[in-house]
DRENDO-1510 file (C-alpha; in Angstrom, 1 decimal, always signed):
<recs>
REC; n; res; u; v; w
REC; 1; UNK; +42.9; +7.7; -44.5 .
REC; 2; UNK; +43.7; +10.1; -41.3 .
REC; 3; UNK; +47.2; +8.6; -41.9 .
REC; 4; UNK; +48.0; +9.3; -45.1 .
REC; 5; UNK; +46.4; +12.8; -45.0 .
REC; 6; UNK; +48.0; +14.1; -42.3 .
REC; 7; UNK; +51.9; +12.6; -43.6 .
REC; 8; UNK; +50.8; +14.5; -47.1 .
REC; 9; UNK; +51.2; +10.6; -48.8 .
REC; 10; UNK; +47.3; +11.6; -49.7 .
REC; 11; UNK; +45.4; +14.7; -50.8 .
REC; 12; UNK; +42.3; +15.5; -49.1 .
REC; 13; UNK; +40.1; +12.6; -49.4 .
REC; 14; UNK; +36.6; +11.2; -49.1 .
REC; 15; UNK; +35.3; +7.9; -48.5 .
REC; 16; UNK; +31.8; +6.5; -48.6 .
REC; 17; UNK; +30.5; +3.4; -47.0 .
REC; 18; UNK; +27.9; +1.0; -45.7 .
REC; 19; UNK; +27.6; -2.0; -43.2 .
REC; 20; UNK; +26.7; -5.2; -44.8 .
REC; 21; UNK; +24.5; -6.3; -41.2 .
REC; 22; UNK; +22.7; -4.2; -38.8 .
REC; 23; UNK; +25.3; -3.2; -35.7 .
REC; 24; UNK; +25.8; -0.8; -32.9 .
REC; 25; UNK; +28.4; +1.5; -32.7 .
REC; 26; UNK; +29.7; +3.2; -29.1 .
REC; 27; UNK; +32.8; +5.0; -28.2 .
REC; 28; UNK; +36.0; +3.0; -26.9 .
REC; 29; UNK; +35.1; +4.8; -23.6 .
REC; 30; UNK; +31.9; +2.6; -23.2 .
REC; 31; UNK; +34.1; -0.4; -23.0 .
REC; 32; UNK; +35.7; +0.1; -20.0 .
REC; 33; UNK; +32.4; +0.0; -17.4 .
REC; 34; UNK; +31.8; -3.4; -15.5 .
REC; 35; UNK; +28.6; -3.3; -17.3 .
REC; 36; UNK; +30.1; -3.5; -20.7 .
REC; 37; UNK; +30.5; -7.3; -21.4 .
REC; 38; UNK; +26.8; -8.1; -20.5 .
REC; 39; UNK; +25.2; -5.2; -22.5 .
REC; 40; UNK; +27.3; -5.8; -25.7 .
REC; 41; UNK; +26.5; -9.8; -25.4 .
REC; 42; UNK; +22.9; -9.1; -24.8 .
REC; 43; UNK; +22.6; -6.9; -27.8 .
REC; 44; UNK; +24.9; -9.3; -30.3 .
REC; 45; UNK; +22.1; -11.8; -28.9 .
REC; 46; UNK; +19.2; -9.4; -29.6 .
REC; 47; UNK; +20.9; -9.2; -33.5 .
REC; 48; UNK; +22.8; -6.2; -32.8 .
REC; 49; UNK; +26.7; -6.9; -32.4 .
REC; 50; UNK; +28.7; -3.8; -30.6 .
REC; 51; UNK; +31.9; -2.5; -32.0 .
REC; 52; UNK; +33.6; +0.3; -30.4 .
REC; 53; UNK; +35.2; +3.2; -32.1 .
REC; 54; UNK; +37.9; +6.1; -31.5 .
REC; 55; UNK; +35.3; +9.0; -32.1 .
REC; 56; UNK; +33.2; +10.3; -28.8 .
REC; 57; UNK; +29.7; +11.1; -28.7 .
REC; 58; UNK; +26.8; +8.4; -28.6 .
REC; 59; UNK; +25.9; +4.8; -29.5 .
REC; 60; UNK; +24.7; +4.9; -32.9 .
REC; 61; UNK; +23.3; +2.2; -35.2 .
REC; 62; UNK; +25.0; +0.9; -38.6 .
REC; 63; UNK; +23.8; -1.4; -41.2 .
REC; 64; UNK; +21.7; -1.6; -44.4 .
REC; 65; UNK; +20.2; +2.1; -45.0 .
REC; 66; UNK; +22.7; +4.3; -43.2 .
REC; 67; UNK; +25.5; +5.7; -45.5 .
REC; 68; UNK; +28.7; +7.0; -43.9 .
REC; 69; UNK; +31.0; +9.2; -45.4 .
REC; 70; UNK; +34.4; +10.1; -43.7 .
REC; 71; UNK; +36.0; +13.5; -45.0 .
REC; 72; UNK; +40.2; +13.8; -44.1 .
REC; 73; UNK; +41.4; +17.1; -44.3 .
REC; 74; UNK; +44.3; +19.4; -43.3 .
REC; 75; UNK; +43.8; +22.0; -41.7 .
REC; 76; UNK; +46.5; +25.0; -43.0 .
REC; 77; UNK; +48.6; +27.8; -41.1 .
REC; 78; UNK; +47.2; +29.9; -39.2 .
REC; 79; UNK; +44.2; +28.4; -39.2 .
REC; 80; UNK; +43.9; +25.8; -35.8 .
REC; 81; UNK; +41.3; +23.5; -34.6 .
REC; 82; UNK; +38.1; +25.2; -35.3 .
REC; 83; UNK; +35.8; +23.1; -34.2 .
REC; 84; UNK; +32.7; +25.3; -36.0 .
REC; 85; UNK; +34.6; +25.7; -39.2 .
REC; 86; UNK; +35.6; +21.5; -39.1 .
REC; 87; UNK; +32.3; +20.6; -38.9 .
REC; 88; UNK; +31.0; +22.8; -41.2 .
REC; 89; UNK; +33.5; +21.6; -43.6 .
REC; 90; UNK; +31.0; +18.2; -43.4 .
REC; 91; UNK; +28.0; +19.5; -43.2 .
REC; 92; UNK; +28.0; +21.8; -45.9 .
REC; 93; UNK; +28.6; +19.9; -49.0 .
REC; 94; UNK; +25.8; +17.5; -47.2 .
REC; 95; UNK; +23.4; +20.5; -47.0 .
REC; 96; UNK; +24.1; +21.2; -50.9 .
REC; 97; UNK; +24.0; +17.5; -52.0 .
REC; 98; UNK; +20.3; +17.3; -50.0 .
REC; 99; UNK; +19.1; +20.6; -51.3 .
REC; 100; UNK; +19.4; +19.0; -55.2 .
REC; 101; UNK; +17.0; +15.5; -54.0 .
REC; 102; UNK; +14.9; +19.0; -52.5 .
REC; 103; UNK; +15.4; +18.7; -48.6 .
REC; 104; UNK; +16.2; +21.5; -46.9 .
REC; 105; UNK; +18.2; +20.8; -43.4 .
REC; 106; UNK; +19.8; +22.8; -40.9 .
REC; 107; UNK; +22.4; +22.1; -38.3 .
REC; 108; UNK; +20.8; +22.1; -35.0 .
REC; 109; UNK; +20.9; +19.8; -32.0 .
REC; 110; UNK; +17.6; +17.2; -31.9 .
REC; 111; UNK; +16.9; +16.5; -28.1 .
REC; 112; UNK; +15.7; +12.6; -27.9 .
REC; 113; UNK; +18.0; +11.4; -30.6 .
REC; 114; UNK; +20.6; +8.9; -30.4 .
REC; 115; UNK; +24.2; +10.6; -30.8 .
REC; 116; UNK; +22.6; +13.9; -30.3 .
REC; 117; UNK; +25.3; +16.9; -31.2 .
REC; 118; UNK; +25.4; +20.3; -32.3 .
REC; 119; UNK; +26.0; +19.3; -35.9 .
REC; 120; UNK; +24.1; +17.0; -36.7 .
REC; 121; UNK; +21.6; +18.1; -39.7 .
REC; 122; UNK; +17.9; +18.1; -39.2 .
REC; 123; UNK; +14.9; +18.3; -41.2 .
REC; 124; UNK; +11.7; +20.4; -39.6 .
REC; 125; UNK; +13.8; +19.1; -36.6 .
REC; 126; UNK; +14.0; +15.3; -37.2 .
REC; 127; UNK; +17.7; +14.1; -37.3 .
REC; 128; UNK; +18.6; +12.8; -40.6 .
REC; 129; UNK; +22.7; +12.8; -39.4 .
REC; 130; UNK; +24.7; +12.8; -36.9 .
REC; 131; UNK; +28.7; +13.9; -37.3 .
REC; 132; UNK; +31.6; +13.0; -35.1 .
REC; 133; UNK; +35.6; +13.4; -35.7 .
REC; 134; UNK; +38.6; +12.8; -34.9 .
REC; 135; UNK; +42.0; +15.3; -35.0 .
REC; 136; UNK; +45.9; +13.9; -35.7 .
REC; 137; UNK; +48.0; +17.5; -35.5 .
REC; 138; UNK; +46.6; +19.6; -37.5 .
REC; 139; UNK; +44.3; +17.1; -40.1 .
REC; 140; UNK; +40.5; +16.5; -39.3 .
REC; 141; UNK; +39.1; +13.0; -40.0 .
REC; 142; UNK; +35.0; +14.3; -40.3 .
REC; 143; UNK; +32.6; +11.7; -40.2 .
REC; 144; UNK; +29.1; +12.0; -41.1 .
REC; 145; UNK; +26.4; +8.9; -40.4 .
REC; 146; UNK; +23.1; +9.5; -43.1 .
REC; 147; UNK; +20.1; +8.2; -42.7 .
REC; 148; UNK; +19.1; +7.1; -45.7 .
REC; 149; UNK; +16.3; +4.2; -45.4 .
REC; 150; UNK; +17.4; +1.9; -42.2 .
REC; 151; UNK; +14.6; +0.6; -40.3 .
REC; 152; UNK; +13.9; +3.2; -37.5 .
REC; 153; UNK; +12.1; +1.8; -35.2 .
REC; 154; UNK; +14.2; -1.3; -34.3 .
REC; 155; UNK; +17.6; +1.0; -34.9 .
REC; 156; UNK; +16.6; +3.3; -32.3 .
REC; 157; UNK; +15.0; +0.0; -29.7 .
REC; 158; UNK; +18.2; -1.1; -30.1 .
REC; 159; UNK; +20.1; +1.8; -29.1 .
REC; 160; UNK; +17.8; +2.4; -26.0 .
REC; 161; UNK; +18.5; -1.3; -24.6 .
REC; 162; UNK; +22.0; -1.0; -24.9 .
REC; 163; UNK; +22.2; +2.6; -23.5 .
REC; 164; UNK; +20.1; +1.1; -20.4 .
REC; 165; UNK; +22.1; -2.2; -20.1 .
REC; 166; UNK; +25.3; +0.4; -19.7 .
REC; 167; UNK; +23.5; +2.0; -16.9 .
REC; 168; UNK; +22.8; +5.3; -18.9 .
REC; 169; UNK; +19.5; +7.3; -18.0 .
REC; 170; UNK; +19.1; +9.0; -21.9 .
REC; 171; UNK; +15.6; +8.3; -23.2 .
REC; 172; UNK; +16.1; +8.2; -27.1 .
REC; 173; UNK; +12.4; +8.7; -29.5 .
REC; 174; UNK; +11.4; +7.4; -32.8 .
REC; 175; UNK; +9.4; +10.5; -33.4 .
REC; 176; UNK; +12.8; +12.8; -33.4 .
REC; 177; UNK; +14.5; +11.0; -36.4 .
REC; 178; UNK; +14.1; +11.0; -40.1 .
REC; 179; UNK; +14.6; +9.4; -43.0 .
REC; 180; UNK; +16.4; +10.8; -46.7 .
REC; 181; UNK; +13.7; +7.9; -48.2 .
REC; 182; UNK; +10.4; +9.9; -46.2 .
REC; 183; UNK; +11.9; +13.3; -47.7 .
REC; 184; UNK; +13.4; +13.0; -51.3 .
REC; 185; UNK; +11.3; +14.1; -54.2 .
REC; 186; UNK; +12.0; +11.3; -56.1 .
REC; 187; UNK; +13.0; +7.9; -53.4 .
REC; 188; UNK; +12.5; +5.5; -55.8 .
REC; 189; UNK; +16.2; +6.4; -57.0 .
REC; 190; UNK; +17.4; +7.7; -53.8 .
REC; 191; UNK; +20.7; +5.6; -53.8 .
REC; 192; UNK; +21.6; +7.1; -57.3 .
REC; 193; UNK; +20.9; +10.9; -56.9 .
REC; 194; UNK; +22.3; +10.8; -53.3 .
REC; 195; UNK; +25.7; +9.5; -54.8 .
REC; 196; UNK; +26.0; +11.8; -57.7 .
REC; 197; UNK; +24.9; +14.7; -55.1 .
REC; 198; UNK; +27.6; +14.1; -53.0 .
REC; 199; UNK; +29.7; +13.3; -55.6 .
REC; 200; UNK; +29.5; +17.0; -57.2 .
REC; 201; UNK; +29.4; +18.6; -53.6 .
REC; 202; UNK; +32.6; +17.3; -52.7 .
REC; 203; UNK; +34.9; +16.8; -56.1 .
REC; 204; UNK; +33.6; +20.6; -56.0 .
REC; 205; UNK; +35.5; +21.3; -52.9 .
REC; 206; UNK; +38.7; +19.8; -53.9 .
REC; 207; UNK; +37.8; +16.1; -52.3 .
REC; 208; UNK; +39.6; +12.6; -54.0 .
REC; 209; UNK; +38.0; +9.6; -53.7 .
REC; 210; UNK; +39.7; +7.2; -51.9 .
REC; 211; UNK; +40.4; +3.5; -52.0 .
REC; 212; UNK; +41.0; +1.5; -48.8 .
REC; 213; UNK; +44.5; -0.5; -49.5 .
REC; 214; UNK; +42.1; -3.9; -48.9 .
REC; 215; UNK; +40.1; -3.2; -51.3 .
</recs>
C-alpha cells in the first residue's frame, strides 16, 4: 500500500485488519541481539510466535480483539515530514470514530504500557492505541493498533517475558491499558459500530479502501 501511494498507482488509502492467532510483534532492530533466537523460541513455545516489523517503537501483541488500521498518505509541497501533523492525521479520525460509540480519548503518552508513544490515544489515561509509521519520500504509511476486546492480561504477560528474555529492564502494567469493549455504550455490537465509525471518519477525509493484490 506504501508502494502504490507513494508512485501515485493509488490514492490515499486505508486498510483494516486482524490476526487470525495471538502473536508478538517487535521491530526488525530486536532481531539482531544474541538474545533474540532464545526469547522469540521461548515465546512461540509459551503460544506467542514473534514476527518482526519495519516500524520502531515497542513489542506489541496481535491477534483476536486488536484491530489495525494502516492509513497511506502523501504528504504535498511545501508541506514536509511533520511528525505532529502525520500522526494526527491517524489519530483524528480515531478520536471522531470513538466519540460516536461515546469515548472520549486524548493523545497522551501512558507510562507502563507496552509500545508507549506520544500518540497513542488514551482513555482517563488507559491506552486503548498505540500508532507507529513509516515514511517513503514524501508518503506516510500511519499505523494505528486498537484495542478492541483482546485478552489483557495474558497480552500484556506476554510482552513482559519477551521484553525480559531480550534483556530489556521496562516494567509493562495491566492496570495502564484499556479496552473499546470496557468503554463503548453499546459492546454488544462493538465490531459493527466501530466499522461504520471508522468507516465515515475516514471516507470523510478523502480515504479509499484498499484491497491487498492476494486477496
Amino acid at each position: 500500500m506504501l508502494s502504490a501511494v507513494a508512485s501515485d498507482d493509488a490514492p490515499r488509502s486505508a486498510f483494516l485488519w486482524s490476526v487470525a492467532t495471538p502473536c508478538l510483534v517487535l521491530p526488525r532492530r530486536y532481531t539482531l541481539t544474541d538474545t533474540y533466537p532464545q526469547a522469540a523460541r521461548a515465546s512461540a513455545n509459551e503460544g506467542w510466535p514473534v514476527t518482526p516489523r519495519q516500524t520502531g517503537g515497542g513489542i506489541t501483541p496481535q491477534g483476536p480483539g486488536v484491530l489495525n488500521v494502516a492509513l497511506a498518505f502523501t504528504v504535498a509541497p511545501p508541506h514536509g515530514r511533520d511528525i505532529r501533523g502525520s500522526y494526527a492525521e491517524i489519530t483524528e479520525p480515531l478520536t471522531d470514530a470513538f466519540a460516536t460509540l461515546g469515548i472520549a480519548s486524548s493523545t497522551q503518552p501512558v507510562e507502563g504500557s507496552f509500545c508507549d508513544g506520544d500518540y497513542n490515544l488514551a482513555v482517563a489515561g488507559r491506552k486503548i492505541v498505540g500508532t507507529a509509521q513509516r515514511w517513503r519520500g514524501k508518503t506516510c504509511l500511519a499505523h494505528a493498533l486498537i484495542l478492541t476486546d483482546i485478552d489483557l492480561g495474558p497480552a500484556v504477560a506476554a510482552v513482559q517475558r519477551l521484553a525480559t528474555a531480550l534483556g530489556h529492564d521496562t516494567r509493562f502494567a495491566l492496570d495502564v491499558h484499556s479496552r473499546l469493549a470496557d468503554l463503548a455504550a453499546h459492546p454488544q455490537t462493538l465490531t459493527e459500530d466501530l466499522n461504520a465509525a471508522l468507516h465515515k471518519a475516514l471516507t470523510t477525509r478523502g480515504y479509499a479502501d484498499w484491497t491487498p493484490a492476494s486477496a
